[in-house]
KETI-46939 format. One record per residue (C-alpha): residue number from 1; residue in one letter; x, y, z. Coordinates in steps of 0.2 Angstrom, whole numbers. Each point is the difference from the previous one (the first is absolute). Layout:
BEGIN
     k   r       u       v       w
   NUM   a       X       Y       Z
...
! end
This chain:
BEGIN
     k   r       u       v       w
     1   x    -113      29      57
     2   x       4       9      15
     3   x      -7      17       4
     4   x      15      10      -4
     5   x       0      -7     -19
     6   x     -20       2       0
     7   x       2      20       5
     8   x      14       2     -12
     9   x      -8      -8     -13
    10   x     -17       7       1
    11   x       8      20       3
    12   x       6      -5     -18
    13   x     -13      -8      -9
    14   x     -15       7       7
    15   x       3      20      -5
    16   x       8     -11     -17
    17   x     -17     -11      -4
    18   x     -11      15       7
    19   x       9      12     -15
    20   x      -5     -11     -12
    21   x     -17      -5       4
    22   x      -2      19      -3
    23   x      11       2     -14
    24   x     -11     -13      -9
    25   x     -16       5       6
    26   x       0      18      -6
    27   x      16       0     -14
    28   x       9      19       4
    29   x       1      10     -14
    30   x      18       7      -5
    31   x       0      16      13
    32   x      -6     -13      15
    33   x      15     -11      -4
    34   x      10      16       0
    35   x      -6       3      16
    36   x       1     -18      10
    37   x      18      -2      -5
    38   x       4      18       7
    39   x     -10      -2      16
    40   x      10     -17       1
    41   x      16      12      -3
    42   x      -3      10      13
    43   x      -2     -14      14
    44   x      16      -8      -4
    45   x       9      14       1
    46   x      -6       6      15
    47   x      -4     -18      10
    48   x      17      -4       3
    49   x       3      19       8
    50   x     -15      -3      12
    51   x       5     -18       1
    52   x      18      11       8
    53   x      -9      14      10
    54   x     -13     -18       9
    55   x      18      -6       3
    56   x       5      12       7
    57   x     -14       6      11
    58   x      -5     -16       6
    59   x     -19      -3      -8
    60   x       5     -16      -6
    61   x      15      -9      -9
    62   x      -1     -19      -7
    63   x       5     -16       7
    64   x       6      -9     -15
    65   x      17       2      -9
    66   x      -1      -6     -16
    67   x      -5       5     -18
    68   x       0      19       8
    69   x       4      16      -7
    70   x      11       8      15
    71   x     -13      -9      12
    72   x     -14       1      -9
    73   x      -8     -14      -5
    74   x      -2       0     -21
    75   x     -15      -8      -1
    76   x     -10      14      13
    77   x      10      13      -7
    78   x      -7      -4     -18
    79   x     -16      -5       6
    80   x      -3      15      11
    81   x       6      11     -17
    82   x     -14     -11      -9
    83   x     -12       5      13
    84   x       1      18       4
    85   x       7       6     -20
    86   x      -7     -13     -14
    87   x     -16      -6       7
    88   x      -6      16       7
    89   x       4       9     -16
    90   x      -8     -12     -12
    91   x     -17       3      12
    92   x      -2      19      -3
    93   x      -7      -3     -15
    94   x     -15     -10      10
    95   x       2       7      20
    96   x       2      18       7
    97   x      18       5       6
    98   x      -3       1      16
    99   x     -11     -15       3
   100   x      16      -9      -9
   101   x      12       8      15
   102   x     -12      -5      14
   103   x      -1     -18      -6
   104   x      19      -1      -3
   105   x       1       5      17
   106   x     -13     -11      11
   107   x       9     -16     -12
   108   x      16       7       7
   109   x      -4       2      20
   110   x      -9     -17      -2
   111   x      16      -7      -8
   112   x      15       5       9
   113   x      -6      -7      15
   114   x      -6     -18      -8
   115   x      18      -1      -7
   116   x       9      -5      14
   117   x      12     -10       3
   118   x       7       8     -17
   119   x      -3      19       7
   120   x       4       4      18
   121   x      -9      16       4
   122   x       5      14      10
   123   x      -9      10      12
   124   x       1      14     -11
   125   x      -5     -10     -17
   126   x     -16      12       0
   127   x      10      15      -3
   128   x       9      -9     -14
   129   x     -15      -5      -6
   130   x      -6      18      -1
   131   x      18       3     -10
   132   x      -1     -13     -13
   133   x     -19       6      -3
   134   x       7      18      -2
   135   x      16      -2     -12
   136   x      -2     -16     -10
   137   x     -21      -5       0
   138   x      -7      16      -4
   139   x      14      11     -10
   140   x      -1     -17     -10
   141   x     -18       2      -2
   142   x       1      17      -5
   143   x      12      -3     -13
   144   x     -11     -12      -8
   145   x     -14      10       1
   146   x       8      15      -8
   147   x       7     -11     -14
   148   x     -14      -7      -4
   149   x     -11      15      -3
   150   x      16      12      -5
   151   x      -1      13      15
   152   x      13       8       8
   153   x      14      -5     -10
   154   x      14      11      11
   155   x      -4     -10      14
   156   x      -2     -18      -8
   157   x      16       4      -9
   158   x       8       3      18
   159   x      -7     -15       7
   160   x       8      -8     -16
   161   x      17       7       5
   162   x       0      -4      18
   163   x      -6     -20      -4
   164   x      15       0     -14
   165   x      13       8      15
   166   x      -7     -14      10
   167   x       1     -14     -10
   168   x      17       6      -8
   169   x      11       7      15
   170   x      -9     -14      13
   171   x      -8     -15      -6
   172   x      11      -5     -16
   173   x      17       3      11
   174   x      -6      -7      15
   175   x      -3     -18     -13
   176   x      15       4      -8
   177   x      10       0      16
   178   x      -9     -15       7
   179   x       4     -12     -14
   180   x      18       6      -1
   181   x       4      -2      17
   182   x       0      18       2
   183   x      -9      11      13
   184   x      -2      18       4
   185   x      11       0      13
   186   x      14      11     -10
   187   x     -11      15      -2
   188   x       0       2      20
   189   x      17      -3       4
   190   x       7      14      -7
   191   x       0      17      10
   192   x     -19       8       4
   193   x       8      15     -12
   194   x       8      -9     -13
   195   x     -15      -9      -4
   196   x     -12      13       1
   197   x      13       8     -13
   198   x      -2     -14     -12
   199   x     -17      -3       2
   200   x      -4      21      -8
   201   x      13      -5     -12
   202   x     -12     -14      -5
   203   x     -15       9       3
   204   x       6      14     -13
   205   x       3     -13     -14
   206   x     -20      -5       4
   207   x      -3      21      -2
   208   x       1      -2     -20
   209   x     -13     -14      -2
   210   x     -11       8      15
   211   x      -1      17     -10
   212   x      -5     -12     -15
   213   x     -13      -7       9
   214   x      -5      18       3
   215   x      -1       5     -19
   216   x     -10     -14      -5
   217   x     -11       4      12
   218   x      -3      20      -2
   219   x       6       4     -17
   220   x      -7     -20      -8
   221   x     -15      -2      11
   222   x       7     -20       3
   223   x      11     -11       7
   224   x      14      -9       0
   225   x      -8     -18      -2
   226   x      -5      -7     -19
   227   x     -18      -1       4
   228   x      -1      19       8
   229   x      13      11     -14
   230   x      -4      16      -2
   231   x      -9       9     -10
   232   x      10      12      -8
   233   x      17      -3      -6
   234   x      11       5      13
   235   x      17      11      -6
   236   x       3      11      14
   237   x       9       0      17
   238   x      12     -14       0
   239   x      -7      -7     -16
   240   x      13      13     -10
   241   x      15      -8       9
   242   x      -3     -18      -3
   243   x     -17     -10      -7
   244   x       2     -12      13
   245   x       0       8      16
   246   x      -8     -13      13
   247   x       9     -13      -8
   248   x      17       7       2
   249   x      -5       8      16
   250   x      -5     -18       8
   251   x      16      -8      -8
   252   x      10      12      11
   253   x      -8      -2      15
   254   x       2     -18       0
   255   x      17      -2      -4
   256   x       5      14      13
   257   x     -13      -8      12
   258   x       9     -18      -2
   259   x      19       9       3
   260   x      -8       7      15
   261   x      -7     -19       5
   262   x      18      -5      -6
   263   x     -10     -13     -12
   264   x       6      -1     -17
   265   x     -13     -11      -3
   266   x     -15      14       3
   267   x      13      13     -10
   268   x      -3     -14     -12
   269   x     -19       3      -2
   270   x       3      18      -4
   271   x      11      -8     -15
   272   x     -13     -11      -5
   273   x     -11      15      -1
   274   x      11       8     -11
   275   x      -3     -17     -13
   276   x     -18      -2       2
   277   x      -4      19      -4
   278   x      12       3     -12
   279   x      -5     -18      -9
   280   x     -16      -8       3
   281   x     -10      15       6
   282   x       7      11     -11
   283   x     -10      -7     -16
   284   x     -15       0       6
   285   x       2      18       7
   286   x       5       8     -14
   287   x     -14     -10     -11
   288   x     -13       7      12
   289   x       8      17       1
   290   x       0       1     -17
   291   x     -17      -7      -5
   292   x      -6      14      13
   293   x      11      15      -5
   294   x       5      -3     -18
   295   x      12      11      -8
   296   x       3      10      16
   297   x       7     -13      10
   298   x      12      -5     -12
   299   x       5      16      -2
   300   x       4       1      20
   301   x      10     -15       0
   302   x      10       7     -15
   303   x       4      14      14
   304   x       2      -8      17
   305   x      10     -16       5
   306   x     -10     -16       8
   307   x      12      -1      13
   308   x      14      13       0
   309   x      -5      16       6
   310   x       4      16     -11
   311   x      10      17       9
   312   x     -11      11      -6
   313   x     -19      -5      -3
   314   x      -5      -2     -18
   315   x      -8      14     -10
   316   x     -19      -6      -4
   317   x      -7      16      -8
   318   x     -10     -12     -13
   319   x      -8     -12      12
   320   x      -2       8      18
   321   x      -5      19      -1
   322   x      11      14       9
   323   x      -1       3      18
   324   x       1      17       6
   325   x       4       6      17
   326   x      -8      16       5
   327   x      11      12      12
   328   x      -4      14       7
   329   x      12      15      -9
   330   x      -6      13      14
   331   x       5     -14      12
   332   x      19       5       5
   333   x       3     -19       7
   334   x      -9      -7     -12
   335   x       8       9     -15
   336   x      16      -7       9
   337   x      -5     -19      -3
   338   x      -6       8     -18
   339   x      18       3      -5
   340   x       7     -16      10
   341   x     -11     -10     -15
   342   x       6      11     -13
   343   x      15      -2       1
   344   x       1     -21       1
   345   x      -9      -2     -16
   346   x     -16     -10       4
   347   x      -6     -11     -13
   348   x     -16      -3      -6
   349   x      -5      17      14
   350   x      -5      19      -4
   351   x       1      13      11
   352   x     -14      15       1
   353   x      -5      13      12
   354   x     -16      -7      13
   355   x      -6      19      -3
   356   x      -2      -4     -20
   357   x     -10     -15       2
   358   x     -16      -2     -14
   359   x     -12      -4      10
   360   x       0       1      17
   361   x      10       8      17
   362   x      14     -14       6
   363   x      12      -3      16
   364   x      15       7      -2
   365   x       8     -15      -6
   366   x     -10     -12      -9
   367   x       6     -16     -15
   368   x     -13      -2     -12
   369   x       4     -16      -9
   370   x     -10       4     -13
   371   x     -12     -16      -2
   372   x     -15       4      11
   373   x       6     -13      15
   374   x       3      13      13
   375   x      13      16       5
   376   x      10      -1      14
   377   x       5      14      10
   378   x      14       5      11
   379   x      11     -14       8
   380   x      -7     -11     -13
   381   x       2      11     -14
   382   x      17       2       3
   383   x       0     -17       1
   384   x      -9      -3     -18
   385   x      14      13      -8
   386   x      16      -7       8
   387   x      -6     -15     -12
   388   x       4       8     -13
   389   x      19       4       2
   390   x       9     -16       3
   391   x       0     -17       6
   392   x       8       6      18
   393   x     -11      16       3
   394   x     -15     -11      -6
   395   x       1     -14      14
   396   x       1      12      13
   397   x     -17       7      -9
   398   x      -6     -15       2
   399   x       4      -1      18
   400   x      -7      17       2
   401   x     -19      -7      -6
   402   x      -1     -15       9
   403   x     -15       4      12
   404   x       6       1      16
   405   x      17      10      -6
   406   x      -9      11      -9
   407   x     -13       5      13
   408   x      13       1      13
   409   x      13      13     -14
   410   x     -16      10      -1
   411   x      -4       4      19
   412   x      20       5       0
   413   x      -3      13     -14
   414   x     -16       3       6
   415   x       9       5      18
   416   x      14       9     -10
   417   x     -10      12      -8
   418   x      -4      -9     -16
   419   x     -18      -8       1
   420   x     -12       4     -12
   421   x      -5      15      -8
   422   x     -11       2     -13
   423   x       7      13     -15
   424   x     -12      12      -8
   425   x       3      -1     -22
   426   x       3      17      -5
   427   x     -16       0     -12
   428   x      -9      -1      16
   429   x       7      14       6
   430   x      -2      10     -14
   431   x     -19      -4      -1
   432   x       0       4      20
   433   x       8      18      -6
   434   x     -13       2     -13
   435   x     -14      -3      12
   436   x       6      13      11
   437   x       1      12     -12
   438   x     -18      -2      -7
   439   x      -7       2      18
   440   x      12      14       4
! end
């Protein structure tokens, strides 16, 4: 065997035999399988982007040309997804994090090195080294981590996103294209503009299933993966257009992802996705959904289409309680963007004066949705409402939240005029009156 075989083989089988050694060792319970598989997810989504970026930059590339995923040897790229995402992740249960991370990474700079002739370092390789650590071993870590205990479940679920992106916008075409003699030359050869044209237009089918992603994890306290569902059963935000949302969300992306490749074939896989969710994974989805849910779920699905979207979002009064967004009626803007709602006809939305609030003094605009998970305020409760009209007004609410939009729409209305201010309830101010006039 000569030593290029004997590196090959050993990146592969020695992370593989390693894993289940472990895995026999100490059997995971079903939350650390949860976990492995998704820290595994994460690395081969992200491996092939840093595999682009060492390219790129020069810290190494690889001296062999076949069975290679645009270059990159199949065996290391699963055997390096094995190392840094399963085996770490099925050790949390017996090692600290962070001794994990410093181990993964003294069996990486003694590795890399000893793989040669297979891997040709670069002078930079260090700094590469630094770059893989940072965005594939230890976001992978941490996402198994928070799996497996159940914290953070906004940021696991956005880890979740990004690996899915990854692996569904990058790894799955880049096959796709190699086995049908395609290659991702098509979606440079068109004018810098045009693509970066068609690339927002694919990027605003992908805004449906990201703002699902979203409600699963703010308003359901879960994910989108079977092993991690939320919670609570989810019926706001996108879930009154369409009870499918990430599944049709990801089928658009791919087949406009494949037209902009120009490969039918990865169009295909966004057909295909259409046939697995709408038949085999359809079953057990509603069998879970309603073992968990009972007579409320099927009462949804009597109301919302699995993959067509409605116009107008459906009316849940008797499973979901009424939102309310409070605006300001002293407020001369704000009573503005009160009539504005008024008169589209929200769904599903009441409208009440922030000075007549119950219990307690609000911003001038503020969207109670009514189920303990969290108001929104400003940007974002404008955002919330304009759910509530239509299918059009309510993607561009969506686009409104998304984290960095929103923040960024907030300093904007913040620097025109309209940042936060808090609104006194006129019971307060009648007890403030009252006060005065038993001192006076």
């Amino acid at each position: 065997m000569d030593r290029t075989t004997l590196v090959r083989a050993s990146a592969l089988y020695l992370p593989l035999v390693t894993t289940a050694v472990v895995w026999l060792v100490w059997p995971p319970p079903p939350r650390d399988r949860a976990a492995a598989w998704l820290a595994t997810g994460w690395n081969l989504a992200m491996l092939p982007g840093l595999h682009a970026l060492a390219l790129g930059f020069g810290w190494w590339s690889f001296a062999v040309a076949d069975a290679t995923l645009a270059g990159f040897p199949v065996d290391l790229y699963l055997g390096w997804a094995v190392m840094w995402g399963t085996l770490p992740a099925l050790l949390l249960a017996h090692t600290r994090a962070s001794l994990i991370v410093i181990g993964a990474i003294v069996l990486d700079l003694v590795a890399m090195p000893a793989m040669q002739p297979v891997v040709s370092l670069g002078r930079g390789w260090l700094v590469g080294e630094a770059v893989a650590i940072a965005a594939c071993l230890v976001p992978g870590i941490a996402l198994a981590t928070w799996t497996r205990t159940g914290a953070h479940v906004t940021r696991r679920a956005t880890l979740q996103a990004i690996a899915f992106a990854g692996l569904t916008l990058g790894v799955l075409p880049t096959i796709i294209l190699a086995q049908s003699g395609g290659s991702w030359d098509a979606l440079f050869a068109r004018p810098r503009w045009v693509t970066s044209l068609l690339v927002q237009c694919v990027a605003a089918f992908g805004l449906l299933g990201v703002s699902a992603v979203q409600e699963f994890a703010m308003r359901g306290d879960g994910t989108p993966v079977p092993f991690d569902p939320p919670r609570r059963f989810v019926t706001s935000g996108a879930y009154r257009y369409v009870r499918n949302p990430m599944q049709l969300s990801a089928t658009l992306v791919l087949v406009a992802w494949g037209a902009l490749a120009s490969s039918w074939w990865v169009s295909a896989a966004g057909a295909m996705a259409v046939i697995y969710g709408a038949g085999f994974a359809a079953g057990d989805e509603t069998a879970d959904l309603h073992k968990r849910f009972g007579a409320r779920w099927q009462r949804y699905a009597a109301l919302v289409r699995s993959w067509i979207p409605r116009w107008r979002p459906a009316d849940l009064a008797d499973l979901a309680p009424r939102a309310t967004l409070y605006v300001a009626e002293e407020c001369g803007p704000c009573s503005e963007v009160r009539r504005w709602f008024d008169t589209r006809r929200p769904v599903g939305l009441q409208i009440v004066a922030a000075e007549l609030h119950p219990s307690r003094t609000l911003s001038r605009i503020t969207y109670d949705p009514g189920d303990d998970t969290g108001d929104a305020e400003g940007v974002a409760a404008i955002g919330r409402a304009l759910e509530h009209i239509h299918l059009g007004w309510a993607l561009l609410g969506m686009f409104v939240r998304l984290p960095i939009a929103c923040q960024f729409l907030q300093l904007l209305t913040d620097a025109s005029g309209g940042g936060e201010r808090r609104v006194v309830r006129y019971c307060d101010r009648s007890a403030s009156r009252m006060a005065v006039r038993e001192v006076g």
